[in-house]
C-alpha positions in Angstrom: 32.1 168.3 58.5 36.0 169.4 58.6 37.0 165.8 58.9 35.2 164.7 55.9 36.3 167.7 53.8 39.7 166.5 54.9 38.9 162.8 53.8 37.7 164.2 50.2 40.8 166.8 49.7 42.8 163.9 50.4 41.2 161.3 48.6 41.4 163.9 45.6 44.9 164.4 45.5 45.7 160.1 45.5 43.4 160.5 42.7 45.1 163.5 41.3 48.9 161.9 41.8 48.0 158.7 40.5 47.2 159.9 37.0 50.4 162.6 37.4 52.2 159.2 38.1 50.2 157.9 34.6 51.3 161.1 32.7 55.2 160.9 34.0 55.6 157.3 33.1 54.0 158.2 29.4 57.0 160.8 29.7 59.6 158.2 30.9 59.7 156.3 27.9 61.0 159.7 26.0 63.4 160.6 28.4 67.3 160.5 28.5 70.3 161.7 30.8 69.6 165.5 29.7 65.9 165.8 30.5 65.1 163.0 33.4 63.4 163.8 36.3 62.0 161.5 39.6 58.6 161.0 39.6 59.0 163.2 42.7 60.5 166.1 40.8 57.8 165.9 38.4 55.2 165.5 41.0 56.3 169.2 42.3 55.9 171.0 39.3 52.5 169.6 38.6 50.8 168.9 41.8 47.8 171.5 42.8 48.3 173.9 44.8 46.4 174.1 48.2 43.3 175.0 48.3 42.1 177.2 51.1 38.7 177.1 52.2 36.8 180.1 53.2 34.9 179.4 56.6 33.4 182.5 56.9 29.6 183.3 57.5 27.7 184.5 54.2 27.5 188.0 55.9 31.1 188.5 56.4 31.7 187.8 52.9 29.2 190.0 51.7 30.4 192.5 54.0 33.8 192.3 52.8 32.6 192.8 49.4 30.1 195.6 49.8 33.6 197.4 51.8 35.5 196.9 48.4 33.1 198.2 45.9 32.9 201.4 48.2 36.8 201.7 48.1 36.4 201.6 43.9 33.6 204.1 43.9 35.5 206.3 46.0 38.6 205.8 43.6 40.7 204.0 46.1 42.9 200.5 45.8 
């Protein structure tokens, strides 16, 4: 199961950088010594940031919510 999420989040961001690479060279046309930027550069400011999967049972999650909600009722951060 890990290994094919892996395969997906990767496949995903190819996908993802290919059309950043589509946007940047729409860009390149307009650009001159003042504003250009590598693809790379540009790839940095716009790629996604990781995502982070929760592995955690439903319970502990719930758990970890239920503790929360106490800490507001009781008027605590």
């Amino acid at each position: 199961m890990k290994r094919g999420i892996k395969f997906l989040k990767k496949a995903m961001e190819e996908d993802t950088r290919e059309y950043s690479f589509r946007i940047y060279l729409a860009a390149y046309a307009n650009m001159d010594k003042k504003n250009f930027k590598t693809f790379n550069e540009f790839w940095e400011e716009v790629k996604p940031q990781n995502i982070v999967i929760d592995t955690r049972s439903e319970d502990e999650i719930m758990k970890e919510i239920l503790d929360i909600e106490k800490k507001f009722e009781k008027g605590g951060n």
